[in-house]
N, C-alpha and C positions, 0 to 999 in steps of 0.2 A: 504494500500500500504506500509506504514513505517512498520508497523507489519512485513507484510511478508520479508520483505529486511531484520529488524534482526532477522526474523529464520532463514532465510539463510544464514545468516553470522553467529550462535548460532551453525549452522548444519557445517560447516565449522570450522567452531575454535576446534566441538567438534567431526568429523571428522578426522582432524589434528591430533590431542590430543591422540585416539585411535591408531595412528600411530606410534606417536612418543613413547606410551607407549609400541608399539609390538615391534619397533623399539631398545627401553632399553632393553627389554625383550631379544633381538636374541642378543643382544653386554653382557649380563651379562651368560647368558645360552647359547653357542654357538655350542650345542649337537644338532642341526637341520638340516635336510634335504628339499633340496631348487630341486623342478622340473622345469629346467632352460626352458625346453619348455613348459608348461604352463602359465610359466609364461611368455614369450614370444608373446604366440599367445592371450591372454587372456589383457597384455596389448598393445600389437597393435589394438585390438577390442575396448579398452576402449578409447583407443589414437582415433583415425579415430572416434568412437561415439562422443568424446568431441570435437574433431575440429567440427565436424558438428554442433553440436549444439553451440556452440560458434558465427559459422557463420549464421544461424539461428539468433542467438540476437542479432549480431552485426548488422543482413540487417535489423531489428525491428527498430533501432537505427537509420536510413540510412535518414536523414531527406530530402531529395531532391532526384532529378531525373536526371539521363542522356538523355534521350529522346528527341526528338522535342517536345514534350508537354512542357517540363520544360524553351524553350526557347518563347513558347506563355504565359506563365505565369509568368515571370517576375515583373510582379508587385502586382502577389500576395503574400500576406503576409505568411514569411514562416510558418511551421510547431513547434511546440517545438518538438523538437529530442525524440525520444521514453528513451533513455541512460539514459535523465535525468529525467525518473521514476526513484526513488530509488528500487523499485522491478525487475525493468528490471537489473539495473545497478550492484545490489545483484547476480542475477541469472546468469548474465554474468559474475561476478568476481567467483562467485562458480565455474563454467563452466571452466574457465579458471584454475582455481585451482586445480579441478579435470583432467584439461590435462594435466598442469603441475605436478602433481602425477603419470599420467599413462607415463608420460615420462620417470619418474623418476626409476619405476618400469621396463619400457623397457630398459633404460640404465643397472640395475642392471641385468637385466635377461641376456643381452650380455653378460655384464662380466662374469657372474656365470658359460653361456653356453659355454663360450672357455674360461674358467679359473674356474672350479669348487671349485678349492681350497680360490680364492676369494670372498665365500660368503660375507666377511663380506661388501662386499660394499652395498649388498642391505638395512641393516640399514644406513648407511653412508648416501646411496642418501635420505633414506627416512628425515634422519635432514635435509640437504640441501634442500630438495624443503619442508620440511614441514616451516621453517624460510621463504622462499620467499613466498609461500600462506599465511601466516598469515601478512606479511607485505603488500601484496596486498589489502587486506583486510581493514588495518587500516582508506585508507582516504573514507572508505566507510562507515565505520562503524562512524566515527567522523561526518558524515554527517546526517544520522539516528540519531545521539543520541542531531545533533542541532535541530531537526526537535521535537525529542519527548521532548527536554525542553525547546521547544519555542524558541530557539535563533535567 
């Protein structure tokens, strides 16, 4: 379980990373052409896929019930919340990471698409949310790394 939580944080960081480095790449070399609706439709797909699976982990997570069942059992003992598997927990911060990417990418493709001359924001966004996924990341990853030395 702790394994798989840091590859997916390992997959994220160096995810990221890839981003940020195509990201230098388009701000140093700015001779690029940007297909503002592909990229549009391609990340609205990705957006709508990652909310779903986001919500997906997050009902894994869902540790009780709304139902009339959940009011005859009251006195059972709850559940430990799925969340706090570190693999679940992993897989929803990546999830979450990857939506906020395909966000990020849909914000730049608006601009591009009614302001072509504005490419440069789709590296822009890519630093701005690639900073906010890797800080998302941190108190997950500090979590895995008490687990794999024992603390």
């Amino acid at each position: 379980e702790i394994l798989g939580a840091l590859l997916s944080m390992l997959i994220v960081w160096m995810v990221t990373g890839v981003l940020t480095y195509l990201a230098c790449t388009r701000l140093l070399h700015p001779d690029y052409d940007i297909d503002a609706t592909v990229m549009l439709i391609t990340s609205a797909c990705a957006m709508l896929a990652n909310i779903l699976l986001s919500l997906i982990l997050h009902q894994t997570g869902h540790g009780h019930s709304h139902g009339a069942r959940a009011r005859e059992c009251v006195s059972a003992p709850l559940e430990k919340p799925a969340l706090s598997n570190a693999s679940l927990r992993a897989a929803f911060v990546h999830a979450i990471g990857d939506l906020f990417q395909s966000i990020s990418v849909l914000i730049s493709a608006l601009i591009i698409f009614f302001k072509p001359q504005y490419k440069i924001a789709d590296p822009i966004c890519t630093f701005v949310f690639s900073v906010f996924v890797l800080a998302t990341t941190i108190p997950i990853l500090r979590d895995i790394l008490t687990v794999l030395m024992e603390g």
